[in-house]
C-alpha positions as CSV (number, residue, x, y, z in Angstrom):
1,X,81.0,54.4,52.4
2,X,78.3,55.5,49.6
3,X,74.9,54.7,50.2
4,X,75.5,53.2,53.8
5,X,72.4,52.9,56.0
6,X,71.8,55.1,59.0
7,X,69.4,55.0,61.9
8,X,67.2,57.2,60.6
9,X,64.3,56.4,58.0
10,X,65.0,57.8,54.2
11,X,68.4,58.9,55.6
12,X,71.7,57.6,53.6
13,X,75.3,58.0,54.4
14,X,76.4,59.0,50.4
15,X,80.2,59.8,50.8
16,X,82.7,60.7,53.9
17,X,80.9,64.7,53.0
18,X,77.3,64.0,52.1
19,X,74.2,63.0,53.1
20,X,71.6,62.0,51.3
21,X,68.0,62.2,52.1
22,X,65.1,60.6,49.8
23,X,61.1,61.5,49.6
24,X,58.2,61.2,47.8
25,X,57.0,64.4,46.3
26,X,54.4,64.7,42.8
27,X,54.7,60.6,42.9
28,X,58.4,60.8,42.1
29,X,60.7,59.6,44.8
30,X,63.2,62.2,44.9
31,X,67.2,61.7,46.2
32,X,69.1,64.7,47.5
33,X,72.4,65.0,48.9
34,X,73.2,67.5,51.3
35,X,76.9,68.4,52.0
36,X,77.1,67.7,55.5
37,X,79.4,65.3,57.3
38,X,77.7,61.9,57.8
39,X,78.7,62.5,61.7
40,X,75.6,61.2,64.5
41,X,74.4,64.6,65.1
42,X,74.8,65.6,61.4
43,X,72.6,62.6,60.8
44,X,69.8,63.9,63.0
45,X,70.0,67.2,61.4
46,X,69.6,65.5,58.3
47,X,66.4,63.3,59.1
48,X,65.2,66.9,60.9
49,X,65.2,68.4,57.4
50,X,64.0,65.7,55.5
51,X,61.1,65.6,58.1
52,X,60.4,69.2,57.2
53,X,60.3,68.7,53.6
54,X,57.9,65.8,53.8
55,X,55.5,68.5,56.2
56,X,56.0,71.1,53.4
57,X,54.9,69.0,50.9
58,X,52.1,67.9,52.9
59,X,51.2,70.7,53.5
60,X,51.2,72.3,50.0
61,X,53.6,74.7,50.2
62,X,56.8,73.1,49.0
63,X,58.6,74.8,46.9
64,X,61.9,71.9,45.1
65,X,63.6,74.8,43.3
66,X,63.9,77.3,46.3
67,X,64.8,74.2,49.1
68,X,67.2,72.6,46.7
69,X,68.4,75.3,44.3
70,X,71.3,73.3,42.7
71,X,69.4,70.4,42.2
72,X,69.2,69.1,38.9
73,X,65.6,67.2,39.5
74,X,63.7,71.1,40.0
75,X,63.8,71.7,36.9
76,X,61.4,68.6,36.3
77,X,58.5,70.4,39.1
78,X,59.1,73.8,37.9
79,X,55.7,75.8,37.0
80,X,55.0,77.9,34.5
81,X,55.8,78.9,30.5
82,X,59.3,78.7,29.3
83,X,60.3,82.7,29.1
84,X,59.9,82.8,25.4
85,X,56.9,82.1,25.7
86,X,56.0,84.1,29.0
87,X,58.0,87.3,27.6
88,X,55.4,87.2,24.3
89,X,52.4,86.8,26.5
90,X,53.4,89.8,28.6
91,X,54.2,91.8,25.8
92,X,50.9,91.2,24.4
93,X,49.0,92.1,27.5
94,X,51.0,95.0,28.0
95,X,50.9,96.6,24.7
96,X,47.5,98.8,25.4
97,X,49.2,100.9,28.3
98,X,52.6,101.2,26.2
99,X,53.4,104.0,23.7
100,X,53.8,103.1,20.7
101,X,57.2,103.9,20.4
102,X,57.8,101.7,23.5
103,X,56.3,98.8,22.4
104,X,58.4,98.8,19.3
105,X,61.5,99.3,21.1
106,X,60.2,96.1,24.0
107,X,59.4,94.2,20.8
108,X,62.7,94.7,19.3
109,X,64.6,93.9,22.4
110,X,62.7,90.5,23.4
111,X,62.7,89.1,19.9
112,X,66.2,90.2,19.0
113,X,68.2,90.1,22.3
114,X,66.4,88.1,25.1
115,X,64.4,85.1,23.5
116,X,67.5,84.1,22.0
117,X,69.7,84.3,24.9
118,X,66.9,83.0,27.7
119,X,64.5,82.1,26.1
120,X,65.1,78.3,26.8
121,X,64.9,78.8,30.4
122,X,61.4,78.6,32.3
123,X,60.0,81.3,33.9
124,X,61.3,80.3,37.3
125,X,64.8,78.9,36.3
126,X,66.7,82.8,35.4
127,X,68.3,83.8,37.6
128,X,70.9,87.4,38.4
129,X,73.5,85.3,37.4
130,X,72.2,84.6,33.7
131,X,71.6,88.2,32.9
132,X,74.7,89.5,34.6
133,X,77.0,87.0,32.7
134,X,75.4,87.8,29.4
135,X,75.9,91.8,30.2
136,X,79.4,91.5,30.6
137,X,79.8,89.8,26.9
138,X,77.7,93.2,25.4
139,X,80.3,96.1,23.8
140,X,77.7,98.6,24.1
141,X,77.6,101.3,26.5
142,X,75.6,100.8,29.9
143,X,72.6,103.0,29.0
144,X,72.2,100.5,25.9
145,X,72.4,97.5,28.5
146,X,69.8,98.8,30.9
147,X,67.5,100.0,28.1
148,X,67.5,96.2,26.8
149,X,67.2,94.9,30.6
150,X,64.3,97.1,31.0
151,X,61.7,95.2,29.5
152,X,63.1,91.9,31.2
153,X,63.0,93.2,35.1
154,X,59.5,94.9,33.8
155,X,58.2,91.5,32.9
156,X,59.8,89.7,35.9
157,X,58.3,92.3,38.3
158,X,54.4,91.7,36.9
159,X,55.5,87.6,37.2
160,X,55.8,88.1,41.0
161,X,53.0,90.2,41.6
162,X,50.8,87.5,39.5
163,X,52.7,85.0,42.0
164,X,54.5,83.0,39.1
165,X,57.9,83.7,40.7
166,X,58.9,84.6,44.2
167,X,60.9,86.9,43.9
168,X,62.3,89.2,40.6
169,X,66.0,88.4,40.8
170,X,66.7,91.7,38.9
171,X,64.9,93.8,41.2
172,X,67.1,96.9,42.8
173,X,70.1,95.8,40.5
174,X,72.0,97.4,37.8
175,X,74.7,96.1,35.9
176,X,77.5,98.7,35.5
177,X,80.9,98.5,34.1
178,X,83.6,101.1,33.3
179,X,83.8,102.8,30.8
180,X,85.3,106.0,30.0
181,X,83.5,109.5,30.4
182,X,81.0,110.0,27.1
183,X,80.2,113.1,26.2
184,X,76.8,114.6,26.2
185,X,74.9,114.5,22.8
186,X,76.3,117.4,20.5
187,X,74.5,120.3,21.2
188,X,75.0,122.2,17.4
189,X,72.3,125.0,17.1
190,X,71.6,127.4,14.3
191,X,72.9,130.9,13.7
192,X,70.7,133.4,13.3
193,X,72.5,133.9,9.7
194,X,71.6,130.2,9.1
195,X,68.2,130.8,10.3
196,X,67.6,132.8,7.5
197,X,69.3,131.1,5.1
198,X,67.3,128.3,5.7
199,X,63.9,129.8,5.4
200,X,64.8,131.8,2.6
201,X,65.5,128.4,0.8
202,X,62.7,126.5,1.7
203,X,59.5,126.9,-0.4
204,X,56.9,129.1,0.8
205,X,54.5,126.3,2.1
206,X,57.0,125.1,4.3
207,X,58.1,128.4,6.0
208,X,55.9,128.8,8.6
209,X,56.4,125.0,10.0
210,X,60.6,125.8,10.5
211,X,60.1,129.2,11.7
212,X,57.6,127.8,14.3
213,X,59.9,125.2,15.2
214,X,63.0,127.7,15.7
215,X,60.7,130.1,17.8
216,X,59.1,127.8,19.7
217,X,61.6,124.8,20.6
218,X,59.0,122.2,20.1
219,X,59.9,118.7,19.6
220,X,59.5,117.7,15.9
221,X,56.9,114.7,17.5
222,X,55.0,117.7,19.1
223,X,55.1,119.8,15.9
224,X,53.7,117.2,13.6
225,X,50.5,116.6,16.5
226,X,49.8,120.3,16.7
227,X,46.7,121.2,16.5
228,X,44.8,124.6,15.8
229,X,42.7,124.3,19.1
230,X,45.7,124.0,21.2
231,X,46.4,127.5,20.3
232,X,45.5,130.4,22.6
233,X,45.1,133.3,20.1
234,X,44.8,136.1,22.8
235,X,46.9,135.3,25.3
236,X,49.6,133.9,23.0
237,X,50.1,130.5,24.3
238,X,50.1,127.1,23.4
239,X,48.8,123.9,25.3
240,X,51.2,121.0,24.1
241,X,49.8,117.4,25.2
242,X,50.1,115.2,22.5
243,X,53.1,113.8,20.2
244,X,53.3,111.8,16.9
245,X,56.3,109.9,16.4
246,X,57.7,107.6,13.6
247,X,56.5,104.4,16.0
248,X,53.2,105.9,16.7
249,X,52.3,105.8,12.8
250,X,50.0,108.6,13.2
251,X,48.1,107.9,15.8
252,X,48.6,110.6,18.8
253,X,50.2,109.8,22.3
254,X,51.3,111.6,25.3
255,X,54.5,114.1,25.5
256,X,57.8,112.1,26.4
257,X,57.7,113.3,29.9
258,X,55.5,114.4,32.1
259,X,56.7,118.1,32.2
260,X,56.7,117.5,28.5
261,X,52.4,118.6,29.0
262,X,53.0,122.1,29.0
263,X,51.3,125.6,28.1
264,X,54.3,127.5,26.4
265,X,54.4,131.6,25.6
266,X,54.3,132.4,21.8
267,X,56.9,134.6,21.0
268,X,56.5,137.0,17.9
269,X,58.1,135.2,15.7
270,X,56.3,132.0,16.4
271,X,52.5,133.9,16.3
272,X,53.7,135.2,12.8
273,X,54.7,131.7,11.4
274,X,51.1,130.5,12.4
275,X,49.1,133.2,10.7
276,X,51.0,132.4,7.9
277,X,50.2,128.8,8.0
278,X,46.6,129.6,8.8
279,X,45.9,130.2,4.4
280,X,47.3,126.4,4.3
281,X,45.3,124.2,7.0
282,X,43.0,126.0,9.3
283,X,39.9,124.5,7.2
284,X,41.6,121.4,7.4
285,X,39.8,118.0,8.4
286,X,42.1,116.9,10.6
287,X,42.7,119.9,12.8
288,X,46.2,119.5,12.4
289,X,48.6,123.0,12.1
290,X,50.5,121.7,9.7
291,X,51.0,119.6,6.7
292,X,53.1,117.7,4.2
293,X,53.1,120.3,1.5
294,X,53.4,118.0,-1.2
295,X,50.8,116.3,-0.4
296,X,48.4,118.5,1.6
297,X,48.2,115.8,4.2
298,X,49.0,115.7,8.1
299,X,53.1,114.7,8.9
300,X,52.7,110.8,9.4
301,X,56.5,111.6,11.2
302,X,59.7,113.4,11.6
303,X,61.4,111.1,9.2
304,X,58.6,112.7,6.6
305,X,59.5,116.2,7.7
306,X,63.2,115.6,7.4
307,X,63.0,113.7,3.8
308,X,61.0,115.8,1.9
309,X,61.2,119.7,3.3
310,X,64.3,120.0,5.7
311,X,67.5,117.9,3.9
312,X,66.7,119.8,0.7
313,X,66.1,123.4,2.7
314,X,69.4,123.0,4.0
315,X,71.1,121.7,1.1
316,X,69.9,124.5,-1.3
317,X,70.6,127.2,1.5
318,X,74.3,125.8,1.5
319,X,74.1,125.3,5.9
320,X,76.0,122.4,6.9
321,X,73.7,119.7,7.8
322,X,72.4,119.5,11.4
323,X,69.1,117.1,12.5
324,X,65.6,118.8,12.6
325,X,65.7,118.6,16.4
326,X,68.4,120.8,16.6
327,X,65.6,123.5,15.9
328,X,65.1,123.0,19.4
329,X,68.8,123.4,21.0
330,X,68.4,126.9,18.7
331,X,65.6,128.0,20.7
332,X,66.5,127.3,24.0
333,X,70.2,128.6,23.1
334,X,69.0,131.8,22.0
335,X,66.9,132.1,24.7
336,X,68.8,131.4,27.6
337,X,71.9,133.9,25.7
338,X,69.8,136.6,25.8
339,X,69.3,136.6,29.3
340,X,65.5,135.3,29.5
341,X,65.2,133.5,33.2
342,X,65.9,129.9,33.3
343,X,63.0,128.8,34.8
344,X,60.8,130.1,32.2
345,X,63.2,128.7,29.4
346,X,63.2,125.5,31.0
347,X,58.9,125.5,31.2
348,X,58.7,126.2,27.9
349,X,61.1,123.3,27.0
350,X,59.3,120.9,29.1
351,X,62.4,120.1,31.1
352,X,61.9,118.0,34.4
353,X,64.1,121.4,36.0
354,X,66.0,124.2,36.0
355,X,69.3,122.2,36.5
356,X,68.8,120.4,33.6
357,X,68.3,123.3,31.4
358,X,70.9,124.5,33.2
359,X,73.3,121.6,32.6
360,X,72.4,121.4,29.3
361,X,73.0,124.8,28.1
362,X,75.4,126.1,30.5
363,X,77.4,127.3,28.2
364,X,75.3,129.9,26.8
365,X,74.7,130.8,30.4
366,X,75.7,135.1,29.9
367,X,79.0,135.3,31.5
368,X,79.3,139.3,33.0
369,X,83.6,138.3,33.8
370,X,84.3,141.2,35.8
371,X,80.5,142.7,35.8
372,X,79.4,139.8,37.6
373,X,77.9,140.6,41.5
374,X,77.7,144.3,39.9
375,X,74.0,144.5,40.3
376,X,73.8,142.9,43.4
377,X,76.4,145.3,44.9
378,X,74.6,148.7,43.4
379,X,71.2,147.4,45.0
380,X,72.6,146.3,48.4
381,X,76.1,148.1,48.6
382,X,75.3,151.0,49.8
383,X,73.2,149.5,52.8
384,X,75.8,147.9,53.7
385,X,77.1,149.7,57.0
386,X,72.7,149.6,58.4
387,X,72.8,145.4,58.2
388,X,74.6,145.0,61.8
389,X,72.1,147.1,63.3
390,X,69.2,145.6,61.3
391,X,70.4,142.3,62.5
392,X,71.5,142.8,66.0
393,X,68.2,145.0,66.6
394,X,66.3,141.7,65.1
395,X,67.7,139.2,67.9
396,X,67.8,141.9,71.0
């Protein structure tokens, strides 16, 4: 039966389930078969589509890989890079509005994870499928997976709007498989016993930097792009807007979140720290509040920070080793213990909201046990026999 003639120009009978139809398209005549019973009115509806493809093409709008997406002749009228070679290009572009940080991470990811995996593939040829197959051989955890998917459906999205691609077959989807329940990143703050310990075993030019950073919960990015003009000497505050990571190599960028831009109160403790680092770097060129004290230069990083003042602070003070950003989960755990309101602990951590300051330090949340509702009931208790009349005399 394959290949029989029908009554109907450029229409084949192909098996006792196929159809095939042929056309000219690029100067290539073209042969597809589509899975329809070669029956009359099949036939018709065959030389109907073939008819449409022909006015498509004519008409400039024909488009081989969405009309025949199983077809192996798309692939030869694809447009557009292979994906190695788009995903470099975008990078590229893209690097000017990216942190630095960022970048590095999108640039680790492309060259060590997706060129090697997709890269083959032109632009228009990946689809779901590719990426959701390869997810499922990762044994990571499913942040990991959609951190190194991000930069794919990123680059996918800016192919549509530039009209490369139709469509960004990642958009609103999320690979997700189970796992079991992770806990939250080990919150181990300081005691005030190892507080002191520390700064009693750090050398004098580094005091003021750890104090600051237990009394003020700063970031240790934020620390090192302090500056002396973002210090509000009479009202005791500090404007935070800029951060200096390892990535960054220096060079200042923007908090890690928006409510990361924040005005913070300095505490006591914090204001004393800075007059005592005024002696070492007020004069200094680069503005910056503190520096390396070996080398009277600006912190190029935290890794610098940790290296050369904070391991050996901790080692000679005998306190078990935590990392420098658990300077922070100090501060906002001795804040929120002793009873300061939450929504001022969680401003001057630059937290997105109260719940997640809340969440994250629930546990130092003062619990009253029997006490609790003992305010509330002294304040209002004694009014309680004059609320029915307040209220019915409110809705008479």
């Amino acid at each position: 039966m394959g290949n029989q003639r029908s009554n109907h120009e450029g229409v084949r009978i192909a098996s006792a389930s196929t159809i095939e139809i042929d056309f000219y398209y690029q100067g290539v005549r073209c042969r597809e078969r589509l899975k329809l019973q070669p029956t009359p009115a099949n036939l018709k509806k065959a030389a109907r589509h073939r008819a449409a493809v022909i006015d498509a093409i004519e008409a400039g709008h024909f488009d081989y890989q969405v009309t025949f997406p199983r077809s192996k002749n798309a692939r030869k009228f694809l447009r557009g890079d292979r994906l190695d070679h788009y995903l470099r290009s975008w990078l590229d572009a893209k690097k000017p509005t990216l942190k630095a940080s960022t970048y590095r991470d999108y640039r680790k990811t492309i060259e060590g994870q997706l060129i090697p995996e997709f890269g083959h593939l032109l632009l228009a040829e990946l689809k779901r499928g590719h990426v959701r197959d390869w997810a499922a051989t990762l044994a990571c955890s499913n942040k990991r997976i959609a951190n190194l998917v991000s930069p794919l459906r990123a680059a996918l999205d800016d192919a549509m709007h530039d009209e490369l691609i139709h469509a960004n077959p990642l958009a609103g989807w999320h690979y997700r498989k189970q796992e079991d329940p992770r806990e939250r990143d080990e919150l181990d703050p300081f005691t005030a016993d190892e507080q002191a310990a520390i700064l009693a075993a750090c050398p004098d030019a580094g005091q003021p930097l750890l104090q600051f950073a237990f009394w003020t919960g700063l970031r240790t990015s934020e620390l090192v792009a302090l500056e002396w003009g973002d210090i509000d000497w009479r009202r005791k505050r500090l404007k935070v807007s800029r951060a200096i990571t390892q990535a960054s190599k220096g060079q200042a960028e923007g908090p890690k979140t928006t409510a990361g831009a924040r005005t913070i109160d300095l505490l006591p403790r914090a204001i004393e720290a800075l007059k005592a680092q005024k002696a070492q770097s007020y004069l200094h060129p680069s503005s910056r509040v503190f520096l390396n004290p070996r080398t009277g230069d600006p912190w190029t990083g935290d890794q610098a920070i940790r290296k050369t003042l904070w391991a050996h602070a901790l080692k000679r003070a005998g306190v078990r080793y935590r990392r420098p950003y658990q300077t922070r989960h100090t501060y906002a755990s001795m804040m929120v213990s002793a009873g300061e309101p939450l929504a001022w602990v969680s401003r001057q951590m630059g937290h997105t909201s109260v719940v997640t300051t809340a969440r994250i330090y629930a546990q130092w949340i003062p619990n009253a046990h029997g006490a609790a509702g003992a305010k509330a009931d002294e304040l209002y208790g004694e009014n309680r026999m004059a609320m029915p009349y307040v209220v019915s005399a409110y809705f008479s």
